[in-house]
FIDRENDO-604771 format. One record per residue (C-alpha): x, y, z. Coordinates in steps of 0.5 Angstrom, whole numbers, plus 500, padded with zeros to 3 digits. Example, Ala and Ser with C-alpha at 12.3 -4.5 7.8 and 13.67 -1.06 7.14 Angstrom:
+-----+-----+-----+
|   X |   Y |   Z |
+-----+-----+-----+
| 525 | 491 | 516 |
| 527 | 498 | 514 |
+-----+-----+-----+
This chain:
+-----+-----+-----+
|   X |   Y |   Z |
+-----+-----+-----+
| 591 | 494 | 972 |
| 592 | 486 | 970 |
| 599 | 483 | 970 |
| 603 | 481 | 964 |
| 602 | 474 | 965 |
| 594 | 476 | 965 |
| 594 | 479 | 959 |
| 598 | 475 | 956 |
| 593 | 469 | 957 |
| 588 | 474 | 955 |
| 591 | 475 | 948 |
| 592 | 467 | 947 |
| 585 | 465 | 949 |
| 583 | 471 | 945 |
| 588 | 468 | 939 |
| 584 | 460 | 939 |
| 580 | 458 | 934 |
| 573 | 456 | 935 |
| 573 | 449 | 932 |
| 567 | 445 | 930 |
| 563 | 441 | 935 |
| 556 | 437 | 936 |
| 551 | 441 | 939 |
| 546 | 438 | 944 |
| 539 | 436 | 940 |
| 532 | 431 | 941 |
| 528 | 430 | 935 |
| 523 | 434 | 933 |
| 518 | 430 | 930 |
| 516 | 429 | 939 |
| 517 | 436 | 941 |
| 513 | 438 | 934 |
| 506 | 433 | 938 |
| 509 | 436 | 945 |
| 508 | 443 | 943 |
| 501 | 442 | 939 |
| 498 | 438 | 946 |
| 500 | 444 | 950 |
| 497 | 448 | 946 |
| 491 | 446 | 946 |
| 491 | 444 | 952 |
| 492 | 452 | 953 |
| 486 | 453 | 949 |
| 482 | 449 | 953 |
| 484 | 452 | 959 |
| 482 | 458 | 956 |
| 475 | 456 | 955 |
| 474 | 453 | 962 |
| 476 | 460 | 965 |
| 471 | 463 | 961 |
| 466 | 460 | 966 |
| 468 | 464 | 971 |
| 470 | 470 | 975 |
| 472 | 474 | 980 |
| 480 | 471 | 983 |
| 479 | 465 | 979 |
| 478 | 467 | 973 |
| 485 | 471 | 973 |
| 488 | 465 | 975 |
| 486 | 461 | 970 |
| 487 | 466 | 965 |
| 494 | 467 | 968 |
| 495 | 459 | 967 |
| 492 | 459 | 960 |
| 498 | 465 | 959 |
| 504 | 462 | 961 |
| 501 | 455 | 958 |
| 501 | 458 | 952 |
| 507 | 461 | 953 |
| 510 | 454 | 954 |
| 508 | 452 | 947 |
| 510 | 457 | 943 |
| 517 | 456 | 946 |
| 517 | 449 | 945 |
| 516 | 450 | 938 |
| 520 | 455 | 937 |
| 525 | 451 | 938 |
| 524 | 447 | 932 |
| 529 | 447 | 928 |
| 529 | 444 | 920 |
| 536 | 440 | 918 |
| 536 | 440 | 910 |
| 541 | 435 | 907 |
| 547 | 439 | 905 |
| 546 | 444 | 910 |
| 548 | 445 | 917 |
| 546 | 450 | 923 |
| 551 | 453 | 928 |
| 547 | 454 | 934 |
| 550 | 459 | 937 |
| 546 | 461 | 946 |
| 547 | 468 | 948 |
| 553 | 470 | 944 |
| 557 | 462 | 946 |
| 557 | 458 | 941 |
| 553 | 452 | 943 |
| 555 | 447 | 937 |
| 553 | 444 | 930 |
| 547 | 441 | 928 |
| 549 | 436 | 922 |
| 544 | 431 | 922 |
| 539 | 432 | 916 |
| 531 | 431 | 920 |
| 527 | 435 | 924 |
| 531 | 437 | 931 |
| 530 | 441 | 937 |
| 534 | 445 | 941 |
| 533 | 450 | 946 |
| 528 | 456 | 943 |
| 533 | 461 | 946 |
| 539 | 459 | 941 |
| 540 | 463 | 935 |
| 540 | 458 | 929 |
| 547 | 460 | 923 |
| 545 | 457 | 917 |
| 552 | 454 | 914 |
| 552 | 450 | 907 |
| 556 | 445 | 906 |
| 554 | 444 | 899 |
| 561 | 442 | 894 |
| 562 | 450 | 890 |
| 565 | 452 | 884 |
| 568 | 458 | 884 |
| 572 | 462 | 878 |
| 576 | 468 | 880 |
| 576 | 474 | 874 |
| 580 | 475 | 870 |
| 587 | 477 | 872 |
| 593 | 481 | 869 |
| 600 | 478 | 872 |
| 607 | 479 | 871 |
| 610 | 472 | 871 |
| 617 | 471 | 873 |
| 620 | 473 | 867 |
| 616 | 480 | 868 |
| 612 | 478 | 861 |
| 605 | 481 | 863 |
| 599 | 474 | 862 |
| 592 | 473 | 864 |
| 590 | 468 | 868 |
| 583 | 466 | 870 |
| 582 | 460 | 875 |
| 576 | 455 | 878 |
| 576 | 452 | 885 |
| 572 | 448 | 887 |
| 571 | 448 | 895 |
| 566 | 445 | 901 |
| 565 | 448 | 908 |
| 569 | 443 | 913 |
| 568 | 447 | 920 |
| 561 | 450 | 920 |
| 565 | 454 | 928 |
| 571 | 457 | 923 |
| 567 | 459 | 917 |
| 563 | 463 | 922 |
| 567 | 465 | 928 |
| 574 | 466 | 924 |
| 572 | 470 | 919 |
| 567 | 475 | 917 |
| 564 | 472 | 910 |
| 567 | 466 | 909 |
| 565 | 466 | 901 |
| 569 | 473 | 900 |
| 574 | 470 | 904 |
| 575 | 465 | 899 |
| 574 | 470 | 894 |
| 580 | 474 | 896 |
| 584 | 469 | 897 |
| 583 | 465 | 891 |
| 586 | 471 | 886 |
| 591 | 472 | 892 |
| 594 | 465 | 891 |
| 593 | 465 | 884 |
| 597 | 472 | 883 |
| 602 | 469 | 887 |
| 603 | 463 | 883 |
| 603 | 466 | 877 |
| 608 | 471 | 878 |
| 612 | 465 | 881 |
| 613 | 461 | 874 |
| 614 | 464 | 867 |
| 609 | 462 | 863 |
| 613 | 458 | 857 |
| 620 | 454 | 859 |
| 623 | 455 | 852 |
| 626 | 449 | 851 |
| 630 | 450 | 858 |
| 626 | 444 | 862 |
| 624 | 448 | 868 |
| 617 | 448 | 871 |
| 612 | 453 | 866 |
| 605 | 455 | 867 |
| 604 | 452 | 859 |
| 608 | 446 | 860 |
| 606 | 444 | 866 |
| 599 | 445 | 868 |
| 598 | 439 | 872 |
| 604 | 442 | 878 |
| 602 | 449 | 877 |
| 595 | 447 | 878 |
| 597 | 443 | 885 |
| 602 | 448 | 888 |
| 595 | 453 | 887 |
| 591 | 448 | 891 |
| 596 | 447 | 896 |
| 598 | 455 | 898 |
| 590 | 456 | 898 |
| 589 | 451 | 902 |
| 593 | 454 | 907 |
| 591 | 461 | 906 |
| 583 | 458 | 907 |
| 585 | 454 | 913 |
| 583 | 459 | 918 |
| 575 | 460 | 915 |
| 574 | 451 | 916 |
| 574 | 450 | 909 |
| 576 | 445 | 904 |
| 580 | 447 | 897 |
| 577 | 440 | 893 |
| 580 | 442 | 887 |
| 583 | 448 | 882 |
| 584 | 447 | 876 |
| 586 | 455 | 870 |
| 581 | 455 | 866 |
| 585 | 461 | 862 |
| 592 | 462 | 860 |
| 595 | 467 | 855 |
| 599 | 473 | 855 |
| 596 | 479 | 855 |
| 594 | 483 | 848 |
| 599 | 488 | 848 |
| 605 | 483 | 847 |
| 600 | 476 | 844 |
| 603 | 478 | 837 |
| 611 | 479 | 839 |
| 610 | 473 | 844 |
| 606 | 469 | 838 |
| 612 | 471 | 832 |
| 617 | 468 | 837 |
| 614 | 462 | 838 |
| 613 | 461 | 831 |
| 621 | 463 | 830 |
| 622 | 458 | 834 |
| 618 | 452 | 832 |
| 621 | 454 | 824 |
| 628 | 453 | 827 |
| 627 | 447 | 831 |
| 624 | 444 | 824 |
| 630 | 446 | 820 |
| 634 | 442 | 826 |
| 631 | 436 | 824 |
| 631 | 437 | 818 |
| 638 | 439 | 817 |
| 640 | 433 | 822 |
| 636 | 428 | 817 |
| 639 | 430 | 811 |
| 646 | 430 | 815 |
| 644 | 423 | 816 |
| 642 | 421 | 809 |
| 648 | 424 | 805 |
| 652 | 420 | 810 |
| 649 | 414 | 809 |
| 648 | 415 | 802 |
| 657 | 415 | 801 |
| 657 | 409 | 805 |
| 653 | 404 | 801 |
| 656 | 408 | 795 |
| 662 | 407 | 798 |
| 661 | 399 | 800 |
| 658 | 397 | 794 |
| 664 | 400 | 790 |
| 659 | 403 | 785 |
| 663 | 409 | 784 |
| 670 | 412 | 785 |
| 669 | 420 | 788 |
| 676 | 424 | 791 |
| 675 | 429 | 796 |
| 673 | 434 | 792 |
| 668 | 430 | 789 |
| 665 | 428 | 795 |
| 664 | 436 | 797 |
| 660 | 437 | 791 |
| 655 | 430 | 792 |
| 655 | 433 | 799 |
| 653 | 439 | 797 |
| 648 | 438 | 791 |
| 644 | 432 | 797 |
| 644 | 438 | 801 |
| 641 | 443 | 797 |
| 636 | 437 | 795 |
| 635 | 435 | 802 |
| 634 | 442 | 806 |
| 631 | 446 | 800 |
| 624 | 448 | 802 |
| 623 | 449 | 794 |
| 622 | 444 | 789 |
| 629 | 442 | 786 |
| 630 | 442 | 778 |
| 633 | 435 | 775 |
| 639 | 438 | 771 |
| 642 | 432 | 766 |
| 648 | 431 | 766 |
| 650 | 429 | 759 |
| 658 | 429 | 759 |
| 662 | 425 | 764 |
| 663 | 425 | 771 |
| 668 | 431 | 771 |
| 665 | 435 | 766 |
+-----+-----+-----+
């Protein structure tokens, strides 16, 4: 039975991470010659064991065998790199390396060959229905663009490295977008409408994270859809439009304030007219009605005098 302390390291050692190392390889132009000659050589040997018989002739033909052999090995262990592609070289279970080099490579034909892509990706997350932090319910769809840094982590730690992404890419987003609201309202906190480029670079760090354990690299994310779901859209849409009404009318109502003020000071100044208080009200409020009314004013001619 072992000790706590044996299983404890068994547990550590079964816990570390197998990262990324450059595997043993010679150039396979010279083993591609090497194996042909040896070949040949095989069939010549055949031929010439062809004259005789008897012990020598199954010599020969157990010579001409294992030479055979050799060069089917030696070939075998042929390994094409293409730019953009790498192979994990994995002997008897042990992972032995990473071949990176683009070219023709040769290494132990015993060896298991993993083709790992560390081409750049894009990958879009579907269409997701969340509820942001103010609970409204909102659609939200995200790209990320990823590469295969650690060929060893994306193919030890994990079981497919791309639905592993796939996962944790609408993990993360639904993470984010319940962790925001989707629209500010004027208050100045961060929003996913409002601030798209901090959202976009908070996601890119919580999925960096959640990827890190599979050797991947999170190059850039970026919503490609943001909107509140269909069941609330026109309700949120009547709101936005109340809102940009009032603010409109704010500034109007502050203009209009500023230009009757001005409008009594030059008057005022320039001694064009002497008005009392109650006077004063009603230019006011005629220059306000004027000013802030959304329909077109009527001119009215006063033909009496000022107090009539």
């Amino acid at each position: 039975m072992a000790s706590p302390d044996q299983a404890a390291d068994d547990i550590r050692q079964a816990g570390q991470r197998v990262t990324e190392r450059a595997a043993w390889f010679v150039s396979g132009i010279r083993m591609l010659v090497l194996g042909i000659a040896v070949l040949l050589a095989g069939a010549a040997l055949a031929w010439y064991a062809g004259h005789f018989s008897g012990a020598v002739a199954f010599w020969l033909f157990v010579l001409c065998a294992l030479v055979l052999l050799a060069g089917v090995g030696i070939l075998r262990g042929l390994t094409p790199v293409v730019p953009g592609e790498a192979r994990v070289v994995q002997l008897f279970g042990k992972y032995r390396g990473t071949i990176r080099e683009p070219g023709m490579r040769w290494v132990n034909p015993l060896t298991v060959r993993i083709v790992i892509s560390t081409r750049i990706r894009n990958q879009e997350s579907a269409q997701l229905k969340v509820n942001d932090a103010d609970g409204n319910p909102i659609e939200i769809a995200a790209v990320v663009v990823w590469q295969v840094r650690d060929t060893a982590s994306a193919t030890y730690s994990v079981d497919d490295y791309t639905k592993f992404v796939t996962v944790q890419t609408e993990t993360a987003v639904r993470h984010v977008a319940s962790s925001y609201p989707y629209d500010s309202r004027g208050t100045g906190a961060l929003s996913l409408r409002d601030n798209a480029d901090e959202i976009t670079g908070r996601l890119s760090a919580e999925l960096t994270d959640r990827v890190a354990p599979a050797g991947v690299q999170i190059i850039e994310t970026r919503l490609t859809r943001l909107s509140y779901a269909p069941e609330i859209a026109q309700a949120m849409l009547r709101t936005q439009q109340a809102n940009a009404v009032v603010g409109a009318r704010q500034r109007i109502v502050e203009g209009a304030v500023g230009m009757v003020r001005l409008a009594l000071q030059r008057l005022q100044e320039e001694g064009v007219v002497e008005l009392d208080e109650e006077r004063k009200a009603a230019m006011v409020s005629n220059l306000l009605v004027v000013l802030c009314s959304e329909q077109a004013t009527q001119q009215v001619v006063n033909t009496g005098s000022l107090y009539q």
